[in-house]
C-alpha positions in Angstrom: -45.3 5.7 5.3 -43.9 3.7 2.8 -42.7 0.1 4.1 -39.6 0.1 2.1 -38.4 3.8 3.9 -38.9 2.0 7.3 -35.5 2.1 9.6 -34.1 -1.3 9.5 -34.7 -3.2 13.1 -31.0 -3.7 15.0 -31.9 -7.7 14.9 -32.0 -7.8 11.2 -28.9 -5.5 10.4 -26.9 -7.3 12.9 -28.5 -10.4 11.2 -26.8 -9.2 7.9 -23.7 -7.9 9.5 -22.7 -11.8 10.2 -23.8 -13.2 6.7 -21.9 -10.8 4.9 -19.0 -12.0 7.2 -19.3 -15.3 6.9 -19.8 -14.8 3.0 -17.4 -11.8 2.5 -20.5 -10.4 0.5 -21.1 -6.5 0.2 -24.5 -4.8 -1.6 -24.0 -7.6 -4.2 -19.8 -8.6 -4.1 -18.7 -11.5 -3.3 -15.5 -10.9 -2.0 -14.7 -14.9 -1.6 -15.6 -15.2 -5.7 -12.4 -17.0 -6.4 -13.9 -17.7 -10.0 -13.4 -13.6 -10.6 -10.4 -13.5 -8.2 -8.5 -16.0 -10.4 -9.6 -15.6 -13.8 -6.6 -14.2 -14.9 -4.3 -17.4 -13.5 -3.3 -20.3 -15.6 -3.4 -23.7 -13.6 -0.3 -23.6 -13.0 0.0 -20.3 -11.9 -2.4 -21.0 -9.7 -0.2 -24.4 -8.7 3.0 -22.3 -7.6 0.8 -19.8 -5.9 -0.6 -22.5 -3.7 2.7 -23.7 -3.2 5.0 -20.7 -2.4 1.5 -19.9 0.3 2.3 -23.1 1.9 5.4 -22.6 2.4 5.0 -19.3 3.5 2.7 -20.3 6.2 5.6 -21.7 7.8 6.8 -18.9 10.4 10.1 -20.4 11.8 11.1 -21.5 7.6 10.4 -17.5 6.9 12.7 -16.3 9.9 15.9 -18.9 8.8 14.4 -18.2 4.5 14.9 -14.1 5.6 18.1 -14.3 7.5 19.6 -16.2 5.2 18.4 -14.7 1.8 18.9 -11.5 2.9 22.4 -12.3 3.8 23.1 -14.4 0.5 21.7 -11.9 -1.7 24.6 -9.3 0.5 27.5 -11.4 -0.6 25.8 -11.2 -4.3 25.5 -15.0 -4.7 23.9 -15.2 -8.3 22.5 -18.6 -7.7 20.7 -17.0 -4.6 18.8 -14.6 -7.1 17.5 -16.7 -9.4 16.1 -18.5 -6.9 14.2 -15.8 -5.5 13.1 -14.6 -8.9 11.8 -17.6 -9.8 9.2 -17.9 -6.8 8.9 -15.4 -4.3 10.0 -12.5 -6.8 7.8 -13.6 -9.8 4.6 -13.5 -6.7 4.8 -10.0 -5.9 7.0 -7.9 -8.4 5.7 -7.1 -11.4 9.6 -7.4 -13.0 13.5 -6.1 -12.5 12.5 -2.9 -15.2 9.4 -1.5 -16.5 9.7 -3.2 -19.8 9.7 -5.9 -18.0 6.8 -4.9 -15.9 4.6 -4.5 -19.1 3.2 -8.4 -19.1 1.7 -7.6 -15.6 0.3 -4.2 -16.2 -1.4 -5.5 -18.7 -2.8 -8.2 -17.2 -4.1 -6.1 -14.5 -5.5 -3.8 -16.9 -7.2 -7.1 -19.1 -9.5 -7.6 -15.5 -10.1 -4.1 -14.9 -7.5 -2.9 -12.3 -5.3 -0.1 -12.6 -1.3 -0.1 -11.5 0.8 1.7 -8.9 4.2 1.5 -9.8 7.0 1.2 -7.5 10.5 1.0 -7.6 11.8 -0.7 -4.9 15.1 0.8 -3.3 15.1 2.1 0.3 17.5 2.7 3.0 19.9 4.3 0.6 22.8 6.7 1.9 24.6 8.0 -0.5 23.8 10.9 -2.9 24.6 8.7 -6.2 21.7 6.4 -4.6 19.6 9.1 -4.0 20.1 10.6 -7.3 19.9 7.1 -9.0 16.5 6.8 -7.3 15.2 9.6 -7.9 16.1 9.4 -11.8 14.3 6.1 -11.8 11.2 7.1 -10.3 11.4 10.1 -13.4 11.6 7.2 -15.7 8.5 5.8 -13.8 6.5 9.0 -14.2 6.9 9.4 -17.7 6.3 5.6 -18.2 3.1 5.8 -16.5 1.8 9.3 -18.3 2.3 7.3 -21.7 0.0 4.0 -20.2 -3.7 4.7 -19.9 -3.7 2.1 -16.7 -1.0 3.8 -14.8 -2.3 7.0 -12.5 0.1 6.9 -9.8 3.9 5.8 -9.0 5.0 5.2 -5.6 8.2 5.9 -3.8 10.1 5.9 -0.6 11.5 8.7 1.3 14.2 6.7 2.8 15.1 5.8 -0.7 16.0 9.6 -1.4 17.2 11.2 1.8 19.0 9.5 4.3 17.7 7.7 7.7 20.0 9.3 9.4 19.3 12.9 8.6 15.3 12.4 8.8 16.3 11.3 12.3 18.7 14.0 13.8 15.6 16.2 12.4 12.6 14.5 14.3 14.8 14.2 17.3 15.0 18.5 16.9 19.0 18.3 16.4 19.8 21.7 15.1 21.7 21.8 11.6 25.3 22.0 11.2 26.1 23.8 7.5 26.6 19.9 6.3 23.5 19.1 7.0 21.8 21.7 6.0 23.1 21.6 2.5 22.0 18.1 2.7 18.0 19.3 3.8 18.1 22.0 0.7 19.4 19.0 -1.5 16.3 16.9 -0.4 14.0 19.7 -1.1 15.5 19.9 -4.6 15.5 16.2 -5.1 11.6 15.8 -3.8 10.5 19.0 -5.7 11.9 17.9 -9.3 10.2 14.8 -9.3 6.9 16.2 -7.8 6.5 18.8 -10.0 7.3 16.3 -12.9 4.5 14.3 -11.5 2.4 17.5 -11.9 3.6 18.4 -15.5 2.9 14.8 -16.5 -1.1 14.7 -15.0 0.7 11.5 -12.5 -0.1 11.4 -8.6 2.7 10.4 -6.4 2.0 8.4 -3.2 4.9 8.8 -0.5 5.1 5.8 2.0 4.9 5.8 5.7 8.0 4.8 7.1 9.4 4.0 11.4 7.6 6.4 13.9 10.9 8.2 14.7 11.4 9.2 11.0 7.7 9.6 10.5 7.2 13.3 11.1 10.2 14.5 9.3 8.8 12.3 6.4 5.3 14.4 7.2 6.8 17.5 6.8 8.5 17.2 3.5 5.3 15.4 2.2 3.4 18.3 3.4 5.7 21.0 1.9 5.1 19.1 -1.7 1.3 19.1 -1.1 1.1 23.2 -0.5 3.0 23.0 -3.4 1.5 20.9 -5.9 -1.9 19.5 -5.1 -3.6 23.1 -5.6 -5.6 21.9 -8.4 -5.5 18.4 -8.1 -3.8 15.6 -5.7 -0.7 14.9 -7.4 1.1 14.4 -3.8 -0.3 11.9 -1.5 0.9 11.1 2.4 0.5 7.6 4.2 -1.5 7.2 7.2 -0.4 4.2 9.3 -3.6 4.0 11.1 -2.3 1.1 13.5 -0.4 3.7 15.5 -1.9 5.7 17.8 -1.9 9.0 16.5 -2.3 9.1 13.1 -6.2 9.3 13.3 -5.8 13.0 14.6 -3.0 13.4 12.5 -5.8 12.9 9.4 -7.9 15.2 10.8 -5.4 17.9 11.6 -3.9 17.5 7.9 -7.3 18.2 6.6 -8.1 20.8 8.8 -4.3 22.5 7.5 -5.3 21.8 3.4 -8.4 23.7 4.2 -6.8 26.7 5.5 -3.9 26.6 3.1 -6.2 25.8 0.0 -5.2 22.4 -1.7 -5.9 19.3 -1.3 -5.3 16.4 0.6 -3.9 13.3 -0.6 -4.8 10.5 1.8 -3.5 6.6 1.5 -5.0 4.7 4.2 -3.2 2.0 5.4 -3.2 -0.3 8.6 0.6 -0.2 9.1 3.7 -2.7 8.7 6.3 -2.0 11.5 4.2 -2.9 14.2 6.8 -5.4 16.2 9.7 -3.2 15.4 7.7 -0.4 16.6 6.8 -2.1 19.7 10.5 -3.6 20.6 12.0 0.1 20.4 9.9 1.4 22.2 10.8 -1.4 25.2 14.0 -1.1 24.7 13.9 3.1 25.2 11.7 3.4 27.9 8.9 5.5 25.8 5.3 4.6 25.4 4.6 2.3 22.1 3.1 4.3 19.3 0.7 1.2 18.2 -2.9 0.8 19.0 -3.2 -1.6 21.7 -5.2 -4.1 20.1 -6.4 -5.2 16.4 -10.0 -3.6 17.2 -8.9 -0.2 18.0 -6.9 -0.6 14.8 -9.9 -1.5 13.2 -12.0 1.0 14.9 -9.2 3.9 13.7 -9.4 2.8 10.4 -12.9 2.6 9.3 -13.1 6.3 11.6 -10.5 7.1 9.3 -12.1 5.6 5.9 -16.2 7.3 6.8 -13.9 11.0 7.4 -12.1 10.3 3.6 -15.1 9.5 1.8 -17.6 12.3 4.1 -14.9 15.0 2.3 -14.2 13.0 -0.6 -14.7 16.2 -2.8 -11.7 18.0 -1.5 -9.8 14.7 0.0 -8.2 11.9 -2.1 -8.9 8.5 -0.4 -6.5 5.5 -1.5 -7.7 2.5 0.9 -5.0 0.8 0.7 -5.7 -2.3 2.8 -6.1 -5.8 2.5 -9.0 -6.0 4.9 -12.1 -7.1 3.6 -14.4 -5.5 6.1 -12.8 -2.4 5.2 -13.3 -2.4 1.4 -17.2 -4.1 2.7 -17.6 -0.7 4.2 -16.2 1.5 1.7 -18.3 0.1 -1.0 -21.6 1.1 1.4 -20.9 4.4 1.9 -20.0 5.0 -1.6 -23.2 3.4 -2.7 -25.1 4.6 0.3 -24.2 8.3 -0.9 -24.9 7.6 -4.4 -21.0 9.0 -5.6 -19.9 7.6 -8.5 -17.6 4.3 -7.9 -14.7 5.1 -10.4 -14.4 8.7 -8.5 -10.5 9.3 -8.7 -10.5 10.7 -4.7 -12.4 7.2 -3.7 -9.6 4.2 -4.8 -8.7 1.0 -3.6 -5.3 -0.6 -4.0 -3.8 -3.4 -2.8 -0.7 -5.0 -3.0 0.4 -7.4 -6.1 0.2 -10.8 -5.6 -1.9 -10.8 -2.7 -5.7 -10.1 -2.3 -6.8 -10.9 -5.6 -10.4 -11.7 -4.4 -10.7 -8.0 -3.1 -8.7 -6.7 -6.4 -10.9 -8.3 -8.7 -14.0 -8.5 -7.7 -13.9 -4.9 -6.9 -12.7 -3.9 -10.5 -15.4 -6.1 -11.3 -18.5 -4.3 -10.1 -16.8 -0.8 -11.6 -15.2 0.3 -8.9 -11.4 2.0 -9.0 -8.8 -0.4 -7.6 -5.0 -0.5 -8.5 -2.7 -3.1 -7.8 0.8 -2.0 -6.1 3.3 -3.4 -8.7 7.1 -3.3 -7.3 9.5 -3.2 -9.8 13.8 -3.5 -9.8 16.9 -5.8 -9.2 16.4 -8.7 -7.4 18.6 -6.9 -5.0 17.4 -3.6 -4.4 13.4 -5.2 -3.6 14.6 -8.2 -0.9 13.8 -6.1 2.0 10.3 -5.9 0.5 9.7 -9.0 -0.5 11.2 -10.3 3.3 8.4 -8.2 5.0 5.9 -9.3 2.5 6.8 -12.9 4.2 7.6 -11.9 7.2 4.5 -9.9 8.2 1.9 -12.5 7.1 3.7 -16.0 8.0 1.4 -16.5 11.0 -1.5 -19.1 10.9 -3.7 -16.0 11.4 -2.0 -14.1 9.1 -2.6 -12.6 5.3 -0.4 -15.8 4.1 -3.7 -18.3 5.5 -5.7 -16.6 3.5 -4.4 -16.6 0.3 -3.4 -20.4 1.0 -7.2 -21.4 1.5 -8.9 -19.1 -0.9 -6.1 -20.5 -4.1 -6.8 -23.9 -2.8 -10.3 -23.2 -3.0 -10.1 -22.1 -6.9 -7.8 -25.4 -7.2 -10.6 -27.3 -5.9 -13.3 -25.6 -8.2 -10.9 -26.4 -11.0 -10.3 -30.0 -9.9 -6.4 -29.6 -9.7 -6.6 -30.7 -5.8 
């Protein structure tokens, strides 16, 4: 037998496992290159970087920074605004409009990476904030069928149909004529902008939202999916994979596109309510929805990632995680099945402003990888940028990273 087609010994692959973790390399990537992660930075791009990081390693100066901003930025203080679009803002939106946005999508597209745009608004509750929503993300569509870097916009449920409502529904709370009317007017409102998706050749991801809106956000999704991803994913659902259930969820959705003949549209993602999620469900008395610890997380994703990319033909994967081990493995099996690495159904994405080494060295070795770009007012994307902050301000946390891998290009370029 040839030696080469020999079964690697256990040893040696669990030899290789730890120096690809220690050196964050994968089949050639070198997911630490801070040389490719940072090409696109000036020095002192790189300088505010490092220090809005720093800062933002600080947990108790994120909790007084949130509670205050968010309340400043309530009583419209203008000083308050140009503040945060000056640091945190200019980090992780892409602008206030999509003219604006233009510098950054064309930056991402200079190193390779592709954009999903989002317009930031949630947690809306009336219809002239629905409708105003709604009308932007049309705006986003068309933008986006006119840019050759744009394939996907991204929007928000809870920025088109009220918490409220998605809630009374989960809960099973039959439906007064009012709200009824107001169901039929959400079906409306999610059906003209998906099928403008369609007409324009643009995929629309819909974001997972709190577990006890979750399935009434599942079932609207779905009802756009039988709808519009016959042909093509233009409709794409969010799988929080940190809570318990979604694993089977995946499954069950896939088993369901089969069946009813379209397919499934699949973002992956670990989850970002986890503390929220578990304090209501101490406070009600229910089991919590979330894994129990960050391996079964881990162990529910990568399950998740191997079913994606084993039915990649009629499933549309977005990994859309900021987990290195996770776009390691991804990267194997596409190479390991010999699929082609710029395969719409197998993308990567992650967020802007943060995981730049993954990003970029990814879009680097030809693989498909978008940066999520958030776009509006100051105003209408605080919430965002406050869990950006708030969900990474541990010393184990995705702000530690970023610090030590831009201080580590700073060194390389002899500015510390």
């Amino acid at each position: 037998m040839d030696q080469s087609a020999k079964p690697v010994p256990d040893n040696l692959k669990k030899a290789k496992a730890i120096a690809q973790a220690v050196t964050g390399t994968a089949d050639g990537i070198d997911f630490f290159d801070t040389t490719i992660a940072f090409a696109g930075k000036t020095n002192e791009a790189l300088k505010r970087s490092a220090w809005l990081f720093g800062l933002m390693n600080h947990h108790w100066l994120v909790g007084l920074g949130s509670t205050l901003g968010l309340a400043a930025i309530k009583m419209r203080l203008p000083f308050v605004e140009t503040a945060v679009k000056n640091t945190i803002f200019q980090q992780f939106c892409g602008g206030t409009t999509l003219l604006e946005s233009q510098a950054a999508i064309d930056g991402l597209r200079s190193q390779g990476a592709l954009t999903v745009l989002d317009y930031g608004a949630e947690a809306k509750e009336t219809e002239e904030d629905f409708n105003h929503t709604m009308n932007e993300n049309m705006r986003a569509i068309d933008f986006a069928s006119q840019s050759g870097s744009v394939p996907v916009v991204s929007s928000k449920i809870t920025g088109l149909a009220r918490f409220g409502l998605l809630e009374s529904m989960q809960a099973g709370e039959p439906f007064t004529p009012e709200t009824r009317h107001e169901y039929k007017t959400i079906l409306k409102r999610l059906d003209a902008l998906c099928a403008h998706a369609a007409k324009r050749g643009v995929a629309i991801f819909f974001d997972a939202e709190e577990s006890w809106i979750q399935d009434s956000i599942d079932h609207l999704v779905m009802v756009m999916m039988r709808r519009y991803n016959k042909e093509k994913a233009i409709v794409y659902n969010t799988f929080q994979l940190y809570r318990t259930d979604r694993l089977q969820y995946l499954f069950d959705s896939y088993d369901l596109a089969q069946k009813a003949g379209f397919i499934l549209g699949a973002k992956l993602v670990r989850g970002a309510y986890m503390d929220k999620e578990r304090e209501r469900a101490a406070e009600m008395g229910y089991p919590s929805p979330i894994q129990p610890s960050k391996e079964a997380t881990d162990h529910a994703f990568d399950t998740a990632l191997r079913f994606c990319i084993d039915h990649y033909e009629d499933l549309a994967l977005c990994n859309a995680s900021h987990n290195v081990d996770s776009a390691r493995l991804q990267v194997s099996l596409i190479r390991e099945k010999g699929l082609d690495p710029r395969h719409p159904h197998l993308m990567f994405c992650q967020l802007y402003g943060m995981s730049d080494n993954l990003t970029f060295n990814l879009a680097h070795h030809g693989f498909s990888v978008a940066k999520y770009v958030v776009y509006g007012p100051v105003r209408e994307v605080v919430p965002y940028l406050i869990r950006r902050a708030q969900e990474n301000s541990s010393v184990t946390g995705d702000m530690s990273r970023e610090y030590q891998l831009v201080h580590k290009e700073m060194k390389r370029r002899g500015l510390a």
